[in-house]
C-alpha atoms as a printed R data frame, in Angstrom:
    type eleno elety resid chain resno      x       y       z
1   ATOM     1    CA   UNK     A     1 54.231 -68.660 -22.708
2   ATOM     2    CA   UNK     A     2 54.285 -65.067 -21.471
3   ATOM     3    CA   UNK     A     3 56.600 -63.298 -22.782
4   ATOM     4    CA   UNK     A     4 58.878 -60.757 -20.963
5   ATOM     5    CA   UNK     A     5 62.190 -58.803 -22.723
6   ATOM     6    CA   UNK     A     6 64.930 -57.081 -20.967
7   ATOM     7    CA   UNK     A     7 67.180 -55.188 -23.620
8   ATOM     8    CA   UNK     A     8 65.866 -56.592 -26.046
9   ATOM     9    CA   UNK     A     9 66.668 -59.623 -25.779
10  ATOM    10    CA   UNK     A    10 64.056 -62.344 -24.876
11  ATOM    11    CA   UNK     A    11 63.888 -63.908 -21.574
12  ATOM    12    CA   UNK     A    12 63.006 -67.714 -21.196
13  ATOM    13    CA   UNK     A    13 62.861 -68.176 -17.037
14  ATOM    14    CA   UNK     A    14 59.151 -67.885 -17.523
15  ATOM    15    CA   UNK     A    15 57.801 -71.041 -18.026
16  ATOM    16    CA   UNK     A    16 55.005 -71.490 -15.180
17  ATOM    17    CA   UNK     A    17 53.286 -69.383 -12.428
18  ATOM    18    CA   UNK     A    18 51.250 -71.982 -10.746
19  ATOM    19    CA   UNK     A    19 54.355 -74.670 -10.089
20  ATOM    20    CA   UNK     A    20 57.397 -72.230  -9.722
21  ATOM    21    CA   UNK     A    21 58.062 -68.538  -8.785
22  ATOM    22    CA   UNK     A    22 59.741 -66.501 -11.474
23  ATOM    23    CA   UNK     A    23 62.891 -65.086 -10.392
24  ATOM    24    CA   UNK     A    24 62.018 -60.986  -9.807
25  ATOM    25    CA   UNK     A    25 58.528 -61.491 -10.056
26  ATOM    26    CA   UNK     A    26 55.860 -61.866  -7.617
27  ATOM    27    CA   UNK     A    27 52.317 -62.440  -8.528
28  ATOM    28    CA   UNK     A    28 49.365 -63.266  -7.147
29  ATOM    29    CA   UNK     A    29 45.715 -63.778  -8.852
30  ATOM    30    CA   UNK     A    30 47.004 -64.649 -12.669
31  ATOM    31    CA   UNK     A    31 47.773 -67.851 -14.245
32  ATOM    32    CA   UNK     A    32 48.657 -68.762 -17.870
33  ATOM    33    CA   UNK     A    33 46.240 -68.710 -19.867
34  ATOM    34    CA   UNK     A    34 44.826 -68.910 -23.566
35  ATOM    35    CA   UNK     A    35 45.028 -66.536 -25.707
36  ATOM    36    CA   UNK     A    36 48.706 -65.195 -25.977
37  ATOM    37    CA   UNK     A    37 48.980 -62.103 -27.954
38  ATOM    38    CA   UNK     A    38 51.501 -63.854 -30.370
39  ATOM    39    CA   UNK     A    39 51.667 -67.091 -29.075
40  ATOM    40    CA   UNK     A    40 49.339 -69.574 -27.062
41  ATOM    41    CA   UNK     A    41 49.823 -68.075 -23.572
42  ATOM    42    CA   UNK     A    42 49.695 -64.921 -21.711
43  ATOM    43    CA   UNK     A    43 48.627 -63.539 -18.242
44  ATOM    44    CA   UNK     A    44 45.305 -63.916 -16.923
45  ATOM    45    CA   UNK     A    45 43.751 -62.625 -14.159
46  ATOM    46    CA   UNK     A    46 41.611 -65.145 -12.660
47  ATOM    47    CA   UNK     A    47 41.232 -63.671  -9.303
48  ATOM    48    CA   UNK     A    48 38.854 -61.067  -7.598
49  ATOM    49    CA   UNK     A    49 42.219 -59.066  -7.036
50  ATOM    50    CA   UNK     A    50 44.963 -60.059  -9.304
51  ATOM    51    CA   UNK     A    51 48.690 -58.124  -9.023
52  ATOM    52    CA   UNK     A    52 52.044 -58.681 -11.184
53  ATOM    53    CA   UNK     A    53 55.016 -56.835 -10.333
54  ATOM    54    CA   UNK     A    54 58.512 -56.842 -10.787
55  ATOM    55    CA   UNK     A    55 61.702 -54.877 -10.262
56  ATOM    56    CA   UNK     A    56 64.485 -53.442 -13.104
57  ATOM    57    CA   UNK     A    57 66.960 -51.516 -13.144
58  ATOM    58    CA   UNK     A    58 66.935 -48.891 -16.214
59  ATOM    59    CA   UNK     A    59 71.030 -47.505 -16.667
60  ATOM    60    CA   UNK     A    60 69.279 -44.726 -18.781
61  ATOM    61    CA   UNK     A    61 66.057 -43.433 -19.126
62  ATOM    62    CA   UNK     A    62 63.596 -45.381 -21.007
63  ATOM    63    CA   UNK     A    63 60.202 -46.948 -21.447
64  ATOM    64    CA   UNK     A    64 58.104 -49.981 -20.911
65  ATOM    65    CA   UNK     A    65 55.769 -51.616 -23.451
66  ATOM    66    CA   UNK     A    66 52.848 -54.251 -22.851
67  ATOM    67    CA   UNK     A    67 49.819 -55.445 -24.858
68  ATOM    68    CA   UNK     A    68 46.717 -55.752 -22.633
69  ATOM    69    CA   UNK     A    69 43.546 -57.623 -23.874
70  ATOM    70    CA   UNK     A    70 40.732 -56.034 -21.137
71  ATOM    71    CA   UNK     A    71 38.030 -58.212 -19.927
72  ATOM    72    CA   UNK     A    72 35.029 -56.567 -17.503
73  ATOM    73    CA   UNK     A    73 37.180 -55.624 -14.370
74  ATOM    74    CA   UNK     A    74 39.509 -52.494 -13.953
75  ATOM    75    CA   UNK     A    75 43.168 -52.516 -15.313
76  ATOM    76    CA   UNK     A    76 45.867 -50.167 -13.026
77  ATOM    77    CA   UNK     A    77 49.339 -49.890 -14.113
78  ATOM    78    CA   UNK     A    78 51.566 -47.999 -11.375
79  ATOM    79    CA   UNK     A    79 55.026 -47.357 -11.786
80  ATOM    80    CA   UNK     A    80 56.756 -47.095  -8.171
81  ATOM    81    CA   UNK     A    81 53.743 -46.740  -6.368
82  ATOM    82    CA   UNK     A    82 52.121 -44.001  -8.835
83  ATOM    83    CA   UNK     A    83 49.835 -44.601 -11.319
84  ATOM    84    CA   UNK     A    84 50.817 -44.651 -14.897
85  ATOM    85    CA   UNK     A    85 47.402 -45.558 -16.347
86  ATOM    86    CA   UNK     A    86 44.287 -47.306 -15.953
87  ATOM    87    CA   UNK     A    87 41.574 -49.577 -18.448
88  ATOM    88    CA   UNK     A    88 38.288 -49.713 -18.140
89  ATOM    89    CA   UNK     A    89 35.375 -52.433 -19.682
90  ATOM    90    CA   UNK     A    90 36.057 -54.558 -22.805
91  ATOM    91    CA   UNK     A    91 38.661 -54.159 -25.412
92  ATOM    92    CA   UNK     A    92 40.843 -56.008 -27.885
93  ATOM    93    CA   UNK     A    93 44.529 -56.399 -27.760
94  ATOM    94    CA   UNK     A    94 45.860 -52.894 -27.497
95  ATOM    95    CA   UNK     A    95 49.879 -52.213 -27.711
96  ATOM    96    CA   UNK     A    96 50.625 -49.159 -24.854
97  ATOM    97    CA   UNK     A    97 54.317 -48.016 -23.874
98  ATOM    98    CA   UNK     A    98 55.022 -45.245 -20.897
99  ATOM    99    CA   UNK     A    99 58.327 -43.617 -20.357
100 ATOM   100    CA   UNK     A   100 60.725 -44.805 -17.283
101 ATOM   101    CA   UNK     A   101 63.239 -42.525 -15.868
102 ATOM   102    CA   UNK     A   102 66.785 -43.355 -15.189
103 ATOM   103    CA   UNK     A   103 67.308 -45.970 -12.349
104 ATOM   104    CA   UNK     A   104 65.507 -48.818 -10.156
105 ATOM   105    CA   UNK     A   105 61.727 -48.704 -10.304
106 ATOM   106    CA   UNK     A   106 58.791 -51.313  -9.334
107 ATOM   107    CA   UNK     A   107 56.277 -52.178 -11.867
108 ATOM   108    CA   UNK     A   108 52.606 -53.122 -11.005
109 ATOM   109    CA   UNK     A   109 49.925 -54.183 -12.798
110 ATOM   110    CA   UNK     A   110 46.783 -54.600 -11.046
111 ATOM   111    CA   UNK     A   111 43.132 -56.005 -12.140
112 ATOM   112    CA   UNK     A   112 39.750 -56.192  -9.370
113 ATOM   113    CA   UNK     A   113 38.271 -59.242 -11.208
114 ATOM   114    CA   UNK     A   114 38.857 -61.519 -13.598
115 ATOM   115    CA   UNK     A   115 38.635 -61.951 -17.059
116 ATOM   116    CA   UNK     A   116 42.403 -59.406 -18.207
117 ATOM   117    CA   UNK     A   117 44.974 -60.497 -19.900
118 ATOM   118    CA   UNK     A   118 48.442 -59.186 -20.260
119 ATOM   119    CA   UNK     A   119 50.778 -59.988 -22.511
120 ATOM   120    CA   UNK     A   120 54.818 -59.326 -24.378
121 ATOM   121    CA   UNK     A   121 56.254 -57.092 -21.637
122 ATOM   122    CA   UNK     A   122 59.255 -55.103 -22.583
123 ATOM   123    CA   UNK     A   123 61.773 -53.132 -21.009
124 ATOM   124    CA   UNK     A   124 63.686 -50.823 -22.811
125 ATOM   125    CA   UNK     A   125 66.305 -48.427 -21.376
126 ATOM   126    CA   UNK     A   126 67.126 -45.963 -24.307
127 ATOM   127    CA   UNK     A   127 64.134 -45.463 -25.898
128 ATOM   128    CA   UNK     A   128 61.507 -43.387 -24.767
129 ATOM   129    CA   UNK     A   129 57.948 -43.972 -26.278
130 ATOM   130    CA   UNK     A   130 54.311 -42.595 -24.743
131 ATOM   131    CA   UNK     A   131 50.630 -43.694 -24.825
132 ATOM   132    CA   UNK     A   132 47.375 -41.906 -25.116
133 ATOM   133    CA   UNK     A   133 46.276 -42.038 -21.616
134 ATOM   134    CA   UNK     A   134 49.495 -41.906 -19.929
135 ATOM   135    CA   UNK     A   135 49.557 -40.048 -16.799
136 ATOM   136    CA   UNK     A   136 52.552 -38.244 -17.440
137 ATOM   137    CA   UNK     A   137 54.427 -34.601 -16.787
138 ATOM   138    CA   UNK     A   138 51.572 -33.502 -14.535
139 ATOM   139    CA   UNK     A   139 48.696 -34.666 -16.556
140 ATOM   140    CA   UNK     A   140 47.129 -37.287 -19.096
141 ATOM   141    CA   UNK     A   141 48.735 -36.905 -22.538
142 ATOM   142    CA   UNK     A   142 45.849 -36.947 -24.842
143 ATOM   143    CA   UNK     A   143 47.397 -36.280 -28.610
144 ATOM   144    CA   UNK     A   144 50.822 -37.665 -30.120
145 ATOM   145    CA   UNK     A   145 52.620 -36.125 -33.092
146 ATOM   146    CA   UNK     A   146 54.235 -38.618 -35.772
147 ATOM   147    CA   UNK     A   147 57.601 -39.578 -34.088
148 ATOM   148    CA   UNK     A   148 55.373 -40.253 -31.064
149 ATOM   149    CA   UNK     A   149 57.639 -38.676 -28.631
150 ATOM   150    CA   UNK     A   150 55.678 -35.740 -28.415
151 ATOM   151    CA   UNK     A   151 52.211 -33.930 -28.127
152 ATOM   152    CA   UNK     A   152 49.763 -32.428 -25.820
153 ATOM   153    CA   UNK     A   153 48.854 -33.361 -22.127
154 ATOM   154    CA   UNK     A   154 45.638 -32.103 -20.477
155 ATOM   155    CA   UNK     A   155 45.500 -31.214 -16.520
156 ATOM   156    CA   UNK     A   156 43.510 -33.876 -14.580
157 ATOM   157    CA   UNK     A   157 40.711 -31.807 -13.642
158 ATOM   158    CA   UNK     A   158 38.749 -28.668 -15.426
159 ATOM   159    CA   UNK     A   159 39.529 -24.922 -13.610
160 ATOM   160    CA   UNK     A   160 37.773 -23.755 -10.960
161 ATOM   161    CA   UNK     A   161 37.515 -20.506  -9.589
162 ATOM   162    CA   UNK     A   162 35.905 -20.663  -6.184
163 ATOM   163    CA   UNK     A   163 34.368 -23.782  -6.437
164 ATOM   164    CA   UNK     A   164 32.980 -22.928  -9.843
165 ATOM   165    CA   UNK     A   165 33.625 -24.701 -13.225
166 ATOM   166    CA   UNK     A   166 32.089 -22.349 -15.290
167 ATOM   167    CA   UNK     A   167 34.566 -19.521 -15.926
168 ATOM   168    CA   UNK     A   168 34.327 -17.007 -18.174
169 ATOM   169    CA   UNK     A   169 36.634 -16.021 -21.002
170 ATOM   170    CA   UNK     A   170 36.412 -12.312 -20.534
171 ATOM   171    CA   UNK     A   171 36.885  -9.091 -21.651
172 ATOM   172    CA   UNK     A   172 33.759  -8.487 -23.453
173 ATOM   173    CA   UNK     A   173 34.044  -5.740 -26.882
174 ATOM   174    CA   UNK     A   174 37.533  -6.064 -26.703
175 ATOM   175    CA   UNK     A   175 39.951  -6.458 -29.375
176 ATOM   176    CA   UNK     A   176 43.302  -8.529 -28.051
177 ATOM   177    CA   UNK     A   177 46.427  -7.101 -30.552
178 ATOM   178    CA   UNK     A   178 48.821  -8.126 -28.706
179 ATOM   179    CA   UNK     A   179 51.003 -10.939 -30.241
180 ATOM   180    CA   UNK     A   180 48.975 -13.272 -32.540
181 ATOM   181    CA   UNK     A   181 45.640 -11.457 -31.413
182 ATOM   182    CA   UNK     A   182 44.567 -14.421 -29.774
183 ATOM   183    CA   UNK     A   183 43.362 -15.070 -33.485
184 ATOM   184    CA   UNK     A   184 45.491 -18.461 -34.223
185 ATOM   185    CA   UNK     A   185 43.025 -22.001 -34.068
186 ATOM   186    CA   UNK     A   186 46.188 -24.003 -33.480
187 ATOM   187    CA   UNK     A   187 48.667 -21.989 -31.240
188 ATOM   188    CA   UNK     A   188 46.760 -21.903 -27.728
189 ATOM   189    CA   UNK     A   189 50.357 -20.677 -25.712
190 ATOM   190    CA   UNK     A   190 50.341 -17.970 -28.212
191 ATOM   191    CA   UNK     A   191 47.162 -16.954 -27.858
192 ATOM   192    CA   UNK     A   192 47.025 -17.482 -24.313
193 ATOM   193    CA   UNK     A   193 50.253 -14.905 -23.913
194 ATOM   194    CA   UNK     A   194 47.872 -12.507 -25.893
195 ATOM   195    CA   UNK     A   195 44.937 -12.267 -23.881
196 ATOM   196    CA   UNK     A   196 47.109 -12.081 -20.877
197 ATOM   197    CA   UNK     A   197 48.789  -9.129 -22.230
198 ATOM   198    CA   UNK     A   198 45.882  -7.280 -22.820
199 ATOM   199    CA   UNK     A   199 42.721  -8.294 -20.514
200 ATOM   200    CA   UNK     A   200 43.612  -7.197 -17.126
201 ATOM   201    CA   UNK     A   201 40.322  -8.908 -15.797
202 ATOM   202    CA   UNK     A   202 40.881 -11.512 -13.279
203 ATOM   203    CA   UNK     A   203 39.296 -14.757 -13.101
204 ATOM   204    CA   UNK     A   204 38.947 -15.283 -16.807
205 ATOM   205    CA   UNK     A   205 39.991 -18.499 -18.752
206 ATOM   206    CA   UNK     A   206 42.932 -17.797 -20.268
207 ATOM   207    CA   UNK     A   207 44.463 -16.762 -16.709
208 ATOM   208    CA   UNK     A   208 43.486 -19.432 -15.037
209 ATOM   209    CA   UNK     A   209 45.795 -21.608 -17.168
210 ATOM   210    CA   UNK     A   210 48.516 -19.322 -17.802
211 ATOM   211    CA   UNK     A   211 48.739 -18.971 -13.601
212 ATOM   212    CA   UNK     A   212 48.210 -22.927 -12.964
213 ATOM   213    CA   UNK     A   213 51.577 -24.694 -11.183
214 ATOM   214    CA   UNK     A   214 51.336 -28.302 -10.745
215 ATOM   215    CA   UNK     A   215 53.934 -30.904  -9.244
216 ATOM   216    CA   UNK     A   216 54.477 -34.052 -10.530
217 ATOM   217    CA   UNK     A   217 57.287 -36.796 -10.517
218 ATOM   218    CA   UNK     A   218 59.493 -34.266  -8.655
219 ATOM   219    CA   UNK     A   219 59.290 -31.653 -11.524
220 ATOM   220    CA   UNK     A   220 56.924 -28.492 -11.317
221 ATOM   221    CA   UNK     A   221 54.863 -27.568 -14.752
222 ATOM   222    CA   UNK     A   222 54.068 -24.221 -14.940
223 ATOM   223    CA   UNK     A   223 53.429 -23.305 -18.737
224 ATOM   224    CA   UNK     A   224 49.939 -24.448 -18.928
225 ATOM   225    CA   UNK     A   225 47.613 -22.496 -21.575
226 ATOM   226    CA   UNK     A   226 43.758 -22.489 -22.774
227 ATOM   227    CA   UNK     A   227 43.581 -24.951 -26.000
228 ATOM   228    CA   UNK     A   228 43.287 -23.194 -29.282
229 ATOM   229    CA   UNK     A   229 40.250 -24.214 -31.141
230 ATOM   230    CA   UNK     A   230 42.252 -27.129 -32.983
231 ATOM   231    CA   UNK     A   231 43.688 -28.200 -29.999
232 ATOM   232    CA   UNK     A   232 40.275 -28.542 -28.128
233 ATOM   233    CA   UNK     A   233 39.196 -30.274 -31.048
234 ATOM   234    CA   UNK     A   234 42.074 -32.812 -30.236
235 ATOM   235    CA   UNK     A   235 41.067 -33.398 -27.150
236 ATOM   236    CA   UNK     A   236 37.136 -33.862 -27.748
237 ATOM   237    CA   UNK     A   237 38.175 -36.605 -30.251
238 ATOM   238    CA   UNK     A   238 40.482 -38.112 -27.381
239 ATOM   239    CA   UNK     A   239 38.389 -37.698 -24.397
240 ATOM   240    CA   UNK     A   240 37.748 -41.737 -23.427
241 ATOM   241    CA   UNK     A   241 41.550 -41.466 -22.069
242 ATOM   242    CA   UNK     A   242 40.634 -38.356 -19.654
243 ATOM   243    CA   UNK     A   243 38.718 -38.390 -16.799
244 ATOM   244    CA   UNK     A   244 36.999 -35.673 -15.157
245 ATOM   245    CA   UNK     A   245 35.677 -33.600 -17.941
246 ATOM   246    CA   UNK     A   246 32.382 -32.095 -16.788
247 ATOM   247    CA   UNK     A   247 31.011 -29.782 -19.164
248 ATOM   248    CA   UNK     A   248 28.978 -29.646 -22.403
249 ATOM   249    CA   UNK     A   249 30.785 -26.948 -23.611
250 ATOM   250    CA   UNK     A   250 34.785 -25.986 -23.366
251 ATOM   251    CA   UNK     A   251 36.147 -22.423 -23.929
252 ATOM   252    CA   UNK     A   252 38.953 -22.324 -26.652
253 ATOM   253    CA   UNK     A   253 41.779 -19.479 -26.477
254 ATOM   254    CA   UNK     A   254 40.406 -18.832 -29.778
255 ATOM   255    CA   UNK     A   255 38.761 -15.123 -30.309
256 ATOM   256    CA   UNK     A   256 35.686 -15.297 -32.681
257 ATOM   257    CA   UNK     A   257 35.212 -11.346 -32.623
258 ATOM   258    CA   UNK     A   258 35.635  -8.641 -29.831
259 ATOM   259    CA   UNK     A   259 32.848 -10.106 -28.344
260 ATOM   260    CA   UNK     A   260 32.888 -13.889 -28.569
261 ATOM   261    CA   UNK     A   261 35.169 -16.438 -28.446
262 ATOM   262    CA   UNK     A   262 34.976 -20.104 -29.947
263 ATOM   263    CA   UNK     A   263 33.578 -22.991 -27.808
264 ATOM   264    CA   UNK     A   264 33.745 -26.717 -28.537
265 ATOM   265    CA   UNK     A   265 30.713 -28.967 -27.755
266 ATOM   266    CA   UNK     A   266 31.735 -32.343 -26.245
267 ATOM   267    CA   UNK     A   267 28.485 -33.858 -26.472
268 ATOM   268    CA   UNK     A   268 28.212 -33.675 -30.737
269 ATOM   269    CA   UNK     A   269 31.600 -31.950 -32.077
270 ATOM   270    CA   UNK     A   270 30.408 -28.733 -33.071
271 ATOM   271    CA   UNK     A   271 32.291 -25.653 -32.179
272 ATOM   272    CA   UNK     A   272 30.579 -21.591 -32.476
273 ATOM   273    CA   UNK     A   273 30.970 -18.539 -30.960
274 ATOM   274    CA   UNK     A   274 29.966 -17.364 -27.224
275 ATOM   275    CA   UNK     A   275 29.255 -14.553 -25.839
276 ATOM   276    CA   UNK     A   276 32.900 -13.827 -23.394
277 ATOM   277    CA   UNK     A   277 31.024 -13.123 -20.083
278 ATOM   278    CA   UNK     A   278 28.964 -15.856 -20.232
279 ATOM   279    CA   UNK     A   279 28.522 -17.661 -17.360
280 ATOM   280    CA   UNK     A   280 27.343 -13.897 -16.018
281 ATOM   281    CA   UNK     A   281 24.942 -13.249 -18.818
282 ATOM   282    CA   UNK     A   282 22.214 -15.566 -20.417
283 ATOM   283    CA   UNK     A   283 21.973 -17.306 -23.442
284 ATOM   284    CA   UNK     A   284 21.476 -20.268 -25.288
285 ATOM   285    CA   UNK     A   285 24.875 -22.115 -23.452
286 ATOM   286    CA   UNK     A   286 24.608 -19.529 -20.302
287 ATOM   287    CA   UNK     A   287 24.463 -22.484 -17.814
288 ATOM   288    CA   UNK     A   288 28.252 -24.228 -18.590
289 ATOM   289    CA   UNK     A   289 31.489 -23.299 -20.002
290 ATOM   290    CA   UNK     A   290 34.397 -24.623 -18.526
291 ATOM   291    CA   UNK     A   291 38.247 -24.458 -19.061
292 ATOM   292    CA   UNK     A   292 40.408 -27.809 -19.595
293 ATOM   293    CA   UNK     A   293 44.206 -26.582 -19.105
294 ATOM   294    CA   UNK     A   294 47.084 -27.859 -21.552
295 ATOM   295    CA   UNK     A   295 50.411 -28.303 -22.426
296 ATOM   296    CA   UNK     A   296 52.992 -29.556 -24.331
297 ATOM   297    CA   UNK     A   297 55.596 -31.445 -24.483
């Protein structure tokens, strides 16, 4: 049946939601159901608005893990109220873990319509893990290096200056030599840092990140930078786990010459130069460029 661990160790007090309640669970809109992700029986949501949730206790900080098997309706997972991360339309069984901080927390899974299922839930105090698509220190995290513990998290909306996506990068016949020269296609702080040193201008791309300050889970980011060309690249191949990206074209902290700078199209993949004042002068990609902040972690 549906399978739930607690410390690793499995926990057999689920044996049926329609005839008896499970002890530190309440749930409404699911049943058992066919197919189990390794067995005959997980979760199903079989109502127009289906919710699971449960309480634990972590002694240390930790992580949760879950397969989910989407069906046509929208998937939330909240953690204490917040949301953690969200499905949406078809997919196959997917494995996704999140990080839990120290202490007691509520855990909610949500679904508007049928046709979800959820499956091998697993708490684990100890060992931190993350997801593509976890909302997480003040953003989505979007890339994951080998050991999976860290990677790169993108800000949940692209800058705006005055209402205005379309920001320029600046500084236009000027050579940055400060630091790495804002040369480097994989170190976007570092090239950030470099532009800032040396373009005064305000408004421009790179300071828009480098000045963003964001709170989230009690903890304030400030070290947010414009991607370099490698890491924008990143992100265009991740972008079905962010929402809010609305632009064609996305400046990188990358300088192409004194007068350009490399953009990445998000509609095929490409990347070229731009001219740096653009959206103030015209030209072939005159109408969009907009800024996606990052930042590690």
């Amino acid at each position: 049946s549906f399978r739930v661990e607690n410390s690793q160790e499995v926990s057999d007090d689920i044996v049926s939601f329609q005839e008896d309640p499970v002890a530190g669970w309440a749930i409404s809109g699911w049943s058992l159901s066919s197919p189990g992700k390794d067995d005959d029986k997980s979760l199903y949501s079989s109502g127009d608005h289906a919710y699971a949730l449960t309480q634990k206790e972590f002694d240390r900080a930790g992580s949760i893990s879950f397969y989910v098997k989407n069906g046509s309706g929208n998937l939330k997972f909240l953690l204490d109220g917040e949301l953690k991360a969200k499905w949406f339309g078809q997919e196959d069984w997917g494995y996704y873990a999140y990080s839990v901080p120290a202490g007691m927390h509520v855990f909610r899974w949500e679904c508007e319509t049928e046709g979800t299922f959820l499956d091998s839930v697993v708490f684990t105090p100890g060992k931190e893990q993350h997801t593509p698509g976890e909302i997480y220190g003040g953003g989505t995290v979007f890339y994951l290096d080998s050991t999976g513990l860290h990677g790169l998290i993108a800000a949940f909306q692209d800058g705006r200056y005055n209402g205005r996506p379309e920001i320029p990068w600046g500084c236009y016949g000027l050579n940055i030599l400060s630091g790495n020269r804002a040369q480097s296609a994989t170190d976007g702080a570092g090239n950030t840092w470099a532009i800032i040193q040396d373009c005064d201008r305000d408004q421009i791309a790179a300071r828009y990140c480098y000045e963003l300050i964001t709170l989230h889970d009690d903890s304030i980011q400030d070290d947010w930078y414009l991607p370099a060309l490698t890491e924008l690249h990143s992100l265009y191949k991740n972008r079905a786990v962010l929402e809010g990206l609305g632009g064609e074209y996305y400046w990188s902290s990358t300088s192409f010459s004194s007068n350009a700078a490399s953009v990445f199209n998000f509609m095929d993949g490409s990347h070229h130069g731009a001219h740096r004042n653009i959206p103030n002068v015209s030209g072939p990609v005159a109408a969009e460029i907009h800024v996606r902040p990052i930042r590690n972690f």
